[in-house]
N, C-alpha and C positions, 0 to 999 in steps of 0.2 A: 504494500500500500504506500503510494506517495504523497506527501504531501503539498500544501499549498500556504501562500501567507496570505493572511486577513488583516490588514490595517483597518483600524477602528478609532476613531475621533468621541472621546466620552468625556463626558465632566469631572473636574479637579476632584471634585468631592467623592464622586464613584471610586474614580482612580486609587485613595486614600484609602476607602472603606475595602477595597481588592485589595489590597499590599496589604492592611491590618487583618482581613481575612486569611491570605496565603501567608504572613507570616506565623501566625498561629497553627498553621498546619507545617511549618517549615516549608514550604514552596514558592517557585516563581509565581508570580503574576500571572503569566502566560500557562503556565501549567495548572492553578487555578482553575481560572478560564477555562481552558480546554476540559479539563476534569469535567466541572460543572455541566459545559456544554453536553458531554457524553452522558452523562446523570440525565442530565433533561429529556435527550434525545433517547434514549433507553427506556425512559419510563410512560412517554408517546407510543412508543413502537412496542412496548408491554401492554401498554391499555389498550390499543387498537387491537392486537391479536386477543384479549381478553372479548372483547365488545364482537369477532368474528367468529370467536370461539364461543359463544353463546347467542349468534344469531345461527349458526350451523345447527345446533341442539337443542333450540328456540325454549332457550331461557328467557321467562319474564320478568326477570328480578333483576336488577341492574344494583352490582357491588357497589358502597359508595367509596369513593375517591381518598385515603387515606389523609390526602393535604385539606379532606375536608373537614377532618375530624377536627373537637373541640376539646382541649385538653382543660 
């Protein structure tokens, strides 16, 4: 797999709150980021196959969304 760069124009403040984010994990910026990005994208392409995988089996109950939850 090859990669590619994405240059991205963000706010000072975001920028600040990523570096105090990745340093607390001991990470770049960029690898933050990227992380994050994959987390996200992981868990779209989970819930889609969830949401196919129960309209094949025609499930009526629709799971709720974990980030819906109310702690």
């Amino acid at each position: 797999m090859g990669s590619t760069v994405l240059s991205l124009r963000i706010d000072g403040e975001l920028l600040d709150r990523l570096r105090q984010h990745a340093a607390r994990r001991g990470m770049s910026v960029q690898d933050y980021v990227v992380r994050t990005l994959v987390r996200d994208d992981f868990d779209e392409r989970f819930h889609a196959a969830v949401d196919e995988t129960e309209k094949f089996y025609g499930a009526e109950t629709r799971h709720p969304d974990p980030a819906d939850r109310v702690t």
